[in-house]
Structure formats: C-alpha cells, structure tokens
BASETI-974388 format. One record per residue: residue number from 1; residue in one letter; x, y, z of N, C-alpha, C in turn. Coordinates in nm, 2 decimals. Layout:
R seq type   n.px   n.py   n.pz  ca.px  ca.py  ca.pz   c.px   c.py   c.pz
R NUM    a      X      Y      Z      X      Y      Z      X      Y      Z
...
END
This chain:
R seq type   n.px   n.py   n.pz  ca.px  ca.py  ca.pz   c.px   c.py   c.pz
R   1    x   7.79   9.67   2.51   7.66   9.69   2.56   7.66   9.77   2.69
R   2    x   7.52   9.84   2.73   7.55   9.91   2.88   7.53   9.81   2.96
R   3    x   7.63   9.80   3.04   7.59   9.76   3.18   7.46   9.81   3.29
R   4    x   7.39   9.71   3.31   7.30   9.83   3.42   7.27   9.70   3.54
R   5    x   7.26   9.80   3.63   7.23   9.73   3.75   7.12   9.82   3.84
R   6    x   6.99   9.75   3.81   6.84   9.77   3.89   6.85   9.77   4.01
R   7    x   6.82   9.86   4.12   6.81   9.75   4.27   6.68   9.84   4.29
R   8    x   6.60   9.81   4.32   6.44   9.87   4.28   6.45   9.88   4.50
R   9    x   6.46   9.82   4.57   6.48   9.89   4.70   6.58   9.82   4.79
R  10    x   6.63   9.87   4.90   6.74   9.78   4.95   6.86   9.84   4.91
R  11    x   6.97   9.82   5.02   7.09   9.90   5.00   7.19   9.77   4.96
R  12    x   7.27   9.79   4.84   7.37   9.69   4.82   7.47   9.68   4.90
R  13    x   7.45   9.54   4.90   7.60   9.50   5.02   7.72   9.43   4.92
R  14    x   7.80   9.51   4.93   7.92   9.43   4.83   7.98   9.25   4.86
R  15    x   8.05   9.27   4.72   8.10   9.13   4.74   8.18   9.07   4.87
R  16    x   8.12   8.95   4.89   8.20   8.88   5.02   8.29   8.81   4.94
R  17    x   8.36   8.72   5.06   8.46   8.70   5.06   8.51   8.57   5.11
R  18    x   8.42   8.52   5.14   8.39   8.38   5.22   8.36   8.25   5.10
R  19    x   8.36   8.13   5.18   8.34   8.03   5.07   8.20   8.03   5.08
R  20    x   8.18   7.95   4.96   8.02   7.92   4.88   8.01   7.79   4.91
R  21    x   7.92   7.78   4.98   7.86   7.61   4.97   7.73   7.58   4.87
R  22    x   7.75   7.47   4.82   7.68   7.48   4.68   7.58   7.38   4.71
R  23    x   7.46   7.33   4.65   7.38   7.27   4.66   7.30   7.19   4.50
R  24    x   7.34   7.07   4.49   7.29   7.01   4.37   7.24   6.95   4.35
R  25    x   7.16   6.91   4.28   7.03   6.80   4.27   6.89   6.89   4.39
R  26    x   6.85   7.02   4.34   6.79   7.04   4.42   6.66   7.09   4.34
R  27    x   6.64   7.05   4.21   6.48   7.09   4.11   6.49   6.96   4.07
R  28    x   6.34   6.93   4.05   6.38   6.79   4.02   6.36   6.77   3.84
R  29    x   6.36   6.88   3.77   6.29   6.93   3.63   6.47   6.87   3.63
R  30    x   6.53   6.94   3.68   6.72   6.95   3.64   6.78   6.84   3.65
R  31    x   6.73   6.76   3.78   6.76   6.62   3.76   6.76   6.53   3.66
R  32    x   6.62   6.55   3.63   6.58   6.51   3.50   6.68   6.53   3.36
R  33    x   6.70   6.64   3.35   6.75   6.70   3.22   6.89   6.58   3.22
R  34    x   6.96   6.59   3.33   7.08   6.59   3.35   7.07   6.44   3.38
R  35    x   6.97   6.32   3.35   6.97   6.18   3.39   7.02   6.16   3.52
R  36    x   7.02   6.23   3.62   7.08   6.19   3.77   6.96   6.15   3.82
R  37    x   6.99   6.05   3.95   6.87   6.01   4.04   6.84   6.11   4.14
R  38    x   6.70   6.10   4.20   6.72   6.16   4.28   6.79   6.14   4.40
R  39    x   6.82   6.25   4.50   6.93   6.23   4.64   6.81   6.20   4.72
R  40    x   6.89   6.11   4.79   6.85   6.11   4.93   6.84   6.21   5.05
R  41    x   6.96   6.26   5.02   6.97   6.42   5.10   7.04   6.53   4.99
R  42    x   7.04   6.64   5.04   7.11   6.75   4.97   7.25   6.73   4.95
R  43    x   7.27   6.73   4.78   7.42   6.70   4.76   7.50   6.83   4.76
R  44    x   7.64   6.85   4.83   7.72   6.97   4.88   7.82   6.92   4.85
R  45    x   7.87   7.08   4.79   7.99   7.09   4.75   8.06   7.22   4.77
R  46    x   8.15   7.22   4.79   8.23   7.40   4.82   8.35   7.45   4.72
R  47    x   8.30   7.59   4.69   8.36   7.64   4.58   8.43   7.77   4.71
R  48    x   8.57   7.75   4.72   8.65   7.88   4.76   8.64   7.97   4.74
R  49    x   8.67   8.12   4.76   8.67   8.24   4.79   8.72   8.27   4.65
R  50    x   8.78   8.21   4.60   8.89   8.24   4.48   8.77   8.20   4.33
R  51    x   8.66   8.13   4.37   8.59   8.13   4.26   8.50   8.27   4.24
R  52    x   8.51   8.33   4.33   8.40   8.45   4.33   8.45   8.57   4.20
R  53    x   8.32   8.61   4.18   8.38   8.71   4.05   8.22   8.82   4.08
R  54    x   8.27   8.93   4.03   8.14   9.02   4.03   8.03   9.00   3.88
R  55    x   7.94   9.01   3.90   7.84   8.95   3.80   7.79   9.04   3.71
R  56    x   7.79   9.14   3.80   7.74   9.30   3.73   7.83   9.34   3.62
R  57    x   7.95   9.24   3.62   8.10   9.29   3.53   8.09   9.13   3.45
R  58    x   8.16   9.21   3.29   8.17   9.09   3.20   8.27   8.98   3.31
R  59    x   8.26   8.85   3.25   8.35   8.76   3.30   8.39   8.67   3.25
R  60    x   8.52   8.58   3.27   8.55   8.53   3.20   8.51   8.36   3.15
R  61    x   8.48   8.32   3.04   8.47   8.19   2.98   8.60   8.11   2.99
R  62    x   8.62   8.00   3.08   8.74   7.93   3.03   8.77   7.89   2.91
R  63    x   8.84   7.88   2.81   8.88   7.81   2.69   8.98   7.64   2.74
R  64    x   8.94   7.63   2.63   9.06   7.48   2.57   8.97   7.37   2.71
R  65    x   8.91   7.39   2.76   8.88   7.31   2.89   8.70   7.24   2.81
R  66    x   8.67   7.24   2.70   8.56   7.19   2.66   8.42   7.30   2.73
R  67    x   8.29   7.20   2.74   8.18   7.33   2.74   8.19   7.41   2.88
R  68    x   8.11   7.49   2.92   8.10   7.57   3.06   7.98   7.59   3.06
R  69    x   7.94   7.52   3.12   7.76   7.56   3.12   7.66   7.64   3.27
R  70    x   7.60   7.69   3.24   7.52   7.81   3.32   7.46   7.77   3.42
R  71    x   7.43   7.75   3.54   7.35   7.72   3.65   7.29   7.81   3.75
R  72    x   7.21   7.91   3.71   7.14   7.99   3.78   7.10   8.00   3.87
R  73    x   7.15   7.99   3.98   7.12   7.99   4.14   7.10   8.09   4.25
R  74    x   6.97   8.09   4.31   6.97   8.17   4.40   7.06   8.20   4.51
R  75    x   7.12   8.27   4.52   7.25   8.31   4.69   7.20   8.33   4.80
R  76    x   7.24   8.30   4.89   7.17   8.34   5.02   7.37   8.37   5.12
R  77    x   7.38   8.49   5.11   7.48   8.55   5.23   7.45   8.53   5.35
R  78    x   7.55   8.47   5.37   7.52   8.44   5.56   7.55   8.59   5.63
R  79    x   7.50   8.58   5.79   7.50   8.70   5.89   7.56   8.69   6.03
R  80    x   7.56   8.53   6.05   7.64   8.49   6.16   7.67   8.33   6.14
R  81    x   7.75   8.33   6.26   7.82   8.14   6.25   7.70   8.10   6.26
R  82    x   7.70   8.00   6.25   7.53   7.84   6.23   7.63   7.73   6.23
R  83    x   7.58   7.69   6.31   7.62   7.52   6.35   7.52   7.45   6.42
R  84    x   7.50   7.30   6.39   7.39   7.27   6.39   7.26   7.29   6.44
R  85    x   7.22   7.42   6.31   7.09   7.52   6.33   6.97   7.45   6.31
R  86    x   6.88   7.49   6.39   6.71   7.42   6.37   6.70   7.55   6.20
R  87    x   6.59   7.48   6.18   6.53   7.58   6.02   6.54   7.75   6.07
R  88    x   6.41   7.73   6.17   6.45   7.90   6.25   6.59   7.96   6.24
R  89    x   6.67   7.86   6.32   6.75   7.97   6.32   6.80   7.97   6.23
R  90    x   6.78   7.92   6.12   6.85   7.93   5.99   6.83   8.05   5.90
R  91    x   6.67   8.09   5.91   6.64   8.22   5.84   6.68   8.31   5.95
R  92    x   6.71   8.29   6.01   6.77   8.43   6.14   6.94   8.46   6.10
R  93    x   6.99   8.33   6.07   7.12   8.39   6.02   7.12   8.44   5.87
R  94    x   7.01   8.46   5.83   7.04   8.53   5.68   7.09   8.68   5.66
R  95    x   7.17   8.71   5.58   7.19   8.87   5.58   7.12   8.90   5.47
R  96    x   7.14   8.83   5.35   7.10   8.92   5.22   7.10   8.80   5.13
R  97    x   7.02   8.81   5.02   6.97   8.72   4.92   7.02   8.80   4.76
R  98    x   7.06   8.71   4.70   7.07   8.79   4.57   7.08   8.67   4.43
R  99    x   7.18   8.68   4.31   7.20   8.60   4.19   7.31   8.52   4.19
R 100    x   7.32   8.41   4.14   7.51   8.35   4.11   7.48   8.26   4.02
R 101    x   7.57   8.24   3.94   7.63   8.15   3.84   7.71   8.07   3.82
R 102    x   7.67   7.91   3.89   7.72   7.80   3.91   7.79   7.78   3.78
R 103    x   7.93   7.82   3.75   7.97   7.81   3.62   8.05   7.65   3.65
R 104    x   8.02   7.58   3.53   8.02   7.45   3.53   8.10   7.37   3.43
R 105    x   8.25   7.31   3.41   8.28   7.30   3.30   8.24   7.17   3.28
R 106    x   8.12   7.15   3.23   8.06   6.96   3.20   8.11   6.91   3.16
R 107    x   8.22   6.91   3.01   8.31   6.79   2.94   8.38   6.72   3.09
R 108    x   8.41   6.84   3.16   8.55   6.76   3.21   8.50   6.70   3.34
R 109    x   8.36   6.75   3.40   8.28   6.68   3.49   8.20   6.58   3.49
R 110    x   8.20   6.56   3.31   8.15   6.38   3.28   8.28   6.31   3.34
R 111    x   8.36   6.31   3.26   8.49   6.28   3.27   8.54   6.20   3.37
R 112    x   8.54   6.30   3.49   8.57   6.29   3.61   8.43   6.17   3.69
R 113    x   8.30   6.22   3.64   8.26   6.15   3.74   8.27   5.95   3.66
R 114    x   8.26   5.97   3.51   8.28   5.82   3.49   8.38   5.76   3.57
R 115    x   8.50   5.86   3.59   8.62   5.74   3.63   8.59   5.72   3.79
R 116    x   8.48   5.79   3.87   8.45   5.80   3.96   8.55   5.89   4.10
R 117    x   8.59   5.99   4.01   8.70   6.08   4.05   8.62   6.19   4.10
R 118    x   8.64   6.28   4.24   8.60   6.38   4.27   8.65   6.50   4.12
R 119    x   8.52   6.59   4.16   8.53   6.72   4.04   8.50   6.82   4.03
R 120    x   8.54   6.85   4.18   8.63   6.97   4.20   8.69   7.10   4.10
R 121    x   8.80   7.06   4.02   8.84   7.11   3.91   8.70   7.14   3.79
R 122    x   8.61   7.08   3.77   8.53   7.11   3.75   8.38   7.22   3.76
R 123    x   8.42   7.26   3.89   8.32   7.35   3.98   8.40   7.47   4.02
R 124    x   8.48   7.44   4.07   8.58   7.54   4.19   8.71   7.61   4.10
R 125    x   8.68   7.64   4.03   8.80   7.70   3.95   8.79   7.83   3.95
R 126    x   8.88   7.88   3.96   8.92   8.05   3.93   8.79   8.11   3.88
R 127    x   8.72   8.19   3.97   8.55   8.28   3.90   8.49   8.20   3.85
R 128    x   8.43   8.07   3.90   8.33   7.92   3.88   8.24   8.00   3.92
R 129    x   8.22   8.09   4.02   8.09   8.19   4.10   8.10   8.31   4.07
R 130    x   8.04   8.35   3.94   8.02   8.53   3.92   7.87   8.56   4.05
R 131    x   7.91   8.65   4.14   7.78   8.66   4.22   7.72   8.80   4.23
R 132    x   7.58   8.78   4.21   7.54   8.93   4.19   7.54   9.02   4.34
R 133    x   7.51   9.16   4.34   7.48   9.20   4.52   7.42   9.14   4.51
R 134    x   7.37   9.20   4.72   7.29   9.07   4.74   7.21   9.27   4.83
R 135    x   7.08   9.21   4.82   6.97   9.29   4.92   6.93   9.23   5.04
R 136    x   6.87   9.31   5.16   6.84   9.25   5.27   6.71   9.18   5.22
R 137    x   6.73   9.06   5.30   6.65   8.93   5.30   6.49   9.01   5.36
R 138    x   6.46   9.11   5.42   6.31   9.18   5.40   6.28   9.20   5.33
R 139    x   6.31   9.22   5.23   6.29   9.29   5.08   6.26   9.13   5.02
R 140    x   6.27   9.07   5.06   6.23   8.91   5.03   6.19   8.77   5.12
R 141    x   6.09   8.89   5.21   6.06   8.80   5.34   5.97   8.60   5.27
R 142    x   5.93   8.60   5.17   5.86   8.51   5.16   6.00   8.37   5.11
R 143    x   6.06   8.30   5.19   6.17   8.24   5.08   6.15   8.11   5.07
R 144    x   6.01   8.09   5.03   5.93   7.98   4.94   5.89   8.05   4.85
R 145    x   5.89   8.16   4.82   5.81   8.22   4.66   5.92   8.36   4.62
R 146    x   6.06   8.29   4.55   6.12   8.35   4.51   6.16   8.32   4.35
R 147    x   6.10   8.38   4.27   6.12   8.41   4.10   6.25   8.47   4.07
R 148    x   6.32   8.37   3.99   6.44   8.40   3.93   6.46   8.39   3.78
R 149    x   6.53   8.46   3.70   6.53   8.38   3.55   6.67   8.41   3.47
R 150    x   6.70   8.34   3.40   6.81   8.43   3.31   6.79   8.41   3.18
R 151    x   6.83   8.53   3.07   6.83   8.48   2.97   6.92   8.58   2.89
R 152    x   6.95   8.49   2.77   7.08   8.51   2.69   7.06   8.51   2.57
R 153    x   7.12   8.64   2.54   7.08   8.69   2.40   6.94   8.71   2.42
R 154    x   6.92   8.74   2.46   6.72   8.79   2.49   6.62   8.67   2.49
R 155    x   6.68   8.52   2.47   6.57   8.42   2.54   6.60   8.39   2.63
R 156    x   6.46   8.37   2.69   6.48   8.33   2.83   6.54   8.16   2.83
R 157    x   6.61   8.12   2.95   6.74   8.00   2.97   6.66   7.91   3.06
R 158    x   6.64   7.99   3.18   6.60   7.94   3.29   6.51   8.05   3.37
R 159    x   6.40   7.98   3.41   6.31   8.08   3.51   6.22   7.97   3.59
R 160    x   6.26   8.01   3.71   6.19   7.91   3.78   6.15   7.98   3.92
R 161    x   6.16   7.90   4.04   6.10   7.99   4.13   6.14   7.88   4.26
R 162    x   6.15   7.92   4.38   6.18   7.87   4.53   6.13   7.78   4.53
R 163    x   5.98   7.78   4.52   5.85   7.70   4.53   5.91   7.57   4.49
R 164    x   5.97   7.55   4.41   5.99   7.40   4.32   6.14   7.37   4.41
R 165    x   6.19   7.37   4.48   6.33   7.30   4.54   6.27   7.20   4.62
R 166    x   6.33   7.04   4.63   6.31   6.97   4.69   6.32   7.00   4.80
R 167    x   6.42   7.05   4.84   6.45   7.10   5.00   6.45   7.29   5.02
R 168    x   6.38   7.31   5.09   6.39   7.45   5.10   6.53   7.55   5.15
R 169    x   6.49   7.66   5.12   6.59   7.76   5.16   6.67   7.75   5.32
R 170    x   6.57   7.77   5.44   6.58   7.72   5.54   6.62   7.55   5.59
R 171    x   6.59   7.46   5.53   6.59   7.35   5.51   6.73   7.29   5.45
R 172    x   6.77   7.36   5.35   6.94   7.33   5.32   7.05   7.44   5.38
R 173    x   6.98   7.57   5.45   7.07   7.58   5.53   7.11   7.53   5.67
R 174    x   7.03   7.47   5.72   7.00   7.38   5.84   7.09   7.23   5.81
R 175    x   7.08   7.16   5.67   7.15   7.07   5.67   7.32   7.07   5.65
R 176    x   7.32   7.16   5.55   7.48   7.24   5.56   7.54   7.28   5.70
R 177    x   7.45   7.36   5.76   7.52   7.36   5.91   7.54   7.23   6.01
R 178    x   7.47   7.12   5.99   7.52   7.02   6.03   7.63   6.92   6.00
R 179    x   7.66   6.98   5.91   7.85   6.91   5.83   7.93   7.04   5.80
R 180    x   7.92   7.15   5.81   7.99   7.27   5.78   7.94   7.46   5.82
R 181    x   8.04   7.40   5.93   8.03   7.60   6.00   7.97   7.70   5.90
R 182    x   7.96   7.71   5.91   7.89   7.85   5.80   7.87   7.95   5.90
R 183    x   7.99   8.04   5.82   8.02   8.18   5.90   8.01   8.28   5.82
R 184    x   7.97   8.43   5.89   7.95   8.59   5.83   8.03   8.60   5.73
R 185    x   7.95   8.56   5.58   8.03   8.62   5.45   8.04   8.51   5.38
R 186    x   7.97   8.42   5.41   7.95   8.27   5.34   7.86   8.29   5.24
R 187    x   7.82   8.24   5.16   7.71   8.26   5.07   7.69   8.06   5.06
R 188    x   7.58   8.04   5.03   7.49   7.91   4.99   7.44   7.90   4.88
R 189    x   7.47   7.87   4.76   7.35   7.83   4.67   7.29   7.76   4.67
R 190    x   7.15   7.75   4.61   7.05   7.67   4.66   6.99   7.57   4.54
R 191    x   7.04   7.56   4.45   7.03   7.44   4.31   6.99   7.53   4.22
R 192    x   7.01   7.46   4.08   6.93   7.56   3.95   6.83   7.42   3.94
R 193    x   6.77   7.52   3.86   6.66   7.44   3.81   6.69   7.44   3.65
R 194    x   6.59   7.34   3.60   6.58   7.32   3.42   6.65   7.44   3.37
R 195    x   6.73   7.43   3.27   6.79   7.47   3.12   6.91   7.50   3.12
R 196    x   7.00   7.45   3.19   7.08   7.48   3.20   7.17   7.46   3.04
R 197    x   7.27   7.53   2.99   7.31   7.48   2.89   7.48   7.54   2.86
R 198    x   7.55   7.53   2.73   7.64   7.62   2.74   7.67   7.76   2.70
R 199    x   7.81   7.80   2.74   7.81   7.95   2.72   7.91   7.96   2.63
R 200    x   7.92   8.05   2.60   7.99   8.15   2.51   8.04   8.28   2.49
R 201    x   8.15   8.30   2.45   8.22   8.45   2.50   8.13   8.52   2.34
R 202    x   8.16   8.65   2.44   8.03   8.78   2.36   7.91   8.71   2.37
R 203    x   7.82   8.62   2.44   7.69   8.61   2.53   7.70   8.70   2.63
R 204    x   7.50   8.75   2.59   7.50   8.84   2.65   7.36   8.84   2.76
R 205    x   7.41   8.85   2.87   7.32   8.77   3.00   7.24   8.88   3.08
R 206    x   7.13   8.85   3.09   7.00   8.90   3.16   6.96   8.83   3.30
R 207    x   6.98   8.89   3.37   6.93   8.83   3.52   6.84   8.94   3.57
R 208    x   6.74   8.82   3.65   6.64   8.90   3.78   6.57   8.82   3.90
R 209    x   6.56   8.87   3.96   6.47   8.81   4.07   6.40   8.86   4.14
R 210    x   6.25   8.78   4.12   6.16   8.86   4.11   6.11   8.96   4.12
R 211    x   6.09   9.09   4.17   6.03   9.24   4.10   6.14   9.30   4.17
R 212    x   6.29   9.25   4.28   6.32   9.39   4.33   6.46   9.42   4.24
R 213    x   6.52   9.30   4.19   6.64   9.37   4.09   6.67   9.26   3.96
R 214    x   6.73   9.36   3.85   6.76   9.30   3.75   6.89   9.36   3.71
R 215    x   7.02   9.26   3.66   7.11   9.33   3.58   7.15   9.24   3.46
R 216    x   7.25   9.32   3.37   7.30   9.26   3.30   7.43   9.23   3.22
R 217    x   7.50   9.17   3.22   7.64   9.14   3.19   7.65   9.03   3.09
R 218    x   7.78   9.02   3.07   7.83   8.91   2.95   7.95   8.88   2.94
R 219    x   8.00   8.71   2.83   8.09   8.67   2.83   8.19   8.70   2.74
R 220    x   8.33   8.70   2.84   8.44   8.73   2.78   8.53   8.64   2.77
END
C-alpha cells in the first residue's frame, strides 16, 4: 500500500527518545470492555525508549507470544523537566501532541496479572510504542476536545475524543509529575478508549486526529 502521512499545518518534530509514561484505566467505556474497576487515581506505567517505533512505517507484530492488541492513545511530548507541577504548568510544559499505539500482548498480561505478577513484559517490549509525529500543541490549543480514531482494514476500531478521560490531559500530567520527573523528550499517553482488540500482520491501519493530520501504516 502507499504510505502517506497528512500534516494539514504544523512543522513535524521527529521521533524522541525519551521514556513514555503510560496511563490506564482512563475511558471508562474501556474499563468496561476490559471488566476492570474503576481507579481511584491514574494507573502508570513506563514503557522505555527501546519500545518506540515510527508509526508512519509498517511495524512489527510479535509472534508465538499469543494476541497483541491495539490501544490508541493520544501522545503528549514533553518541553521541559515537571516536577510536582500545578495543572498550568503542566500545559506550559507541552511541546507537541500527536498518535501512539499502546501495543499490548493480552494472553500473556492475563497471565501475569492472575498470578498477581507485574507485566511489564507484557507492555514494554521491543516497539510496544509505534508513535506518530507529533505537531505543536497550538495547532491543538483546546486539550479537552481532542478527536482521535483508528481504523483497520477500513472499519473504524476506535474513535473517541479527550472529552471522555476521567482525568484530563493537564490533570494526568500533573499527577505523573508527582511520582516521576518528566523531562524534554518524554512523551505521556493518556488511556484508549472502547475497542480495543487484536492485530494482525498485513493489517492495514488508518489514524487521525481530529482535522490537522492523518496517516497510514500496517502490520508486519
């Protein structure tokens, strides 16, 4: 297929390089799907530098490791250190907002959480994070009304919007900075919402968010 990559305005800032702090249980549709209770606070987890992968480019499906399922999450690139940030200055440390793909191997994350074992190996594995550019955060001053969607093989998967996170943009970057530095080149994801499901190599994947970019890639 062609590759294409939309950036309707906004200059792309290449892949970082920094760790991802992840954010789960944050739609409560996904909660749902996924029988988990709701949190009390925002559940965090960190995926290393070594998970990152470019999104605009096919990527890889683990094999023999059971399913790998899709989690479409909004990115938010950090701009400076944050340590225990009020909300403000939480949107002041933003650089750029963009797409990522909480790739998720669930057989072995049931697995892990019955025996009540961290799962880690489950999340944080070698390109667990394909992430799309990222655009300056003006180009998306509103970050309560942010439209995202993906869809594969031409149905739509997941589409949802900022609006619906239990805890906001600002709001989970503020609580992350209170248990974890978050410094220039960090990225955050911020929860998927409903549909998550699994993938498959030669799937073929549609991302956007909301009117300023869209691309598309697939699994190998």
């Amino acid at each position: 297929m062609k590759y294409r990559h939309h950036w309707l305005s906004g200059d792309r800032i290449d892949l970082p390089t920094g760790k991802v702090v992840c954010v789960g249980r944050n739609y409560a549709e996904h909660i749902r799907e996924l029988n988990n209770p709701l949190p009390d606070d925002p559940v965090l987890f960190i995926k290393p530098s070594t998970s990152l992968a470019a999104l605009e480019m096919p990527f890889v499906i683990p094999v023999d490791r059971g399913e790998v399922h899709h989690e479409t999450e909004i990115a938010i690139l950090m701009d400076t250190r944050l340590q225990n940030a009020s909300e403000n200055e939480s949107i002041d440390a933003i650089k750029a907002i963009g797409l990522a793909l909480d790739l998720t191997l669930r057989d072995v994350q049931s697995r892990l959480k019955e025996k009540g074992l961290p799962w880690e190996v489950a999340k944080a594995f070698d390109g667990s994070c394909p992430v799309s550019g990222f655009i300056a955060k003006e180009h998306l001053p509103d970050l309560d009304n942010i439209h995202f969607s993906l869809k594969i093989n031409g149905q739509t998967r997941q589409e949802d919007t900022s609006a619906h996170m239990l805890t906001s943009i600002p709001g989970l970057i503020s609580y992350i900075s209170r248990h974890f530095t978050l410094e220039p080149g960090d990225i955050v994801l911020t929860g998927t919402p409903a549909g998550v499901g699994p993938l498959k190599q030669g799937d073929q994947l549609e991302l956007a968010i909301s009117d300023r970019f869209s691309l598309a890639t697939s699994c190998i």
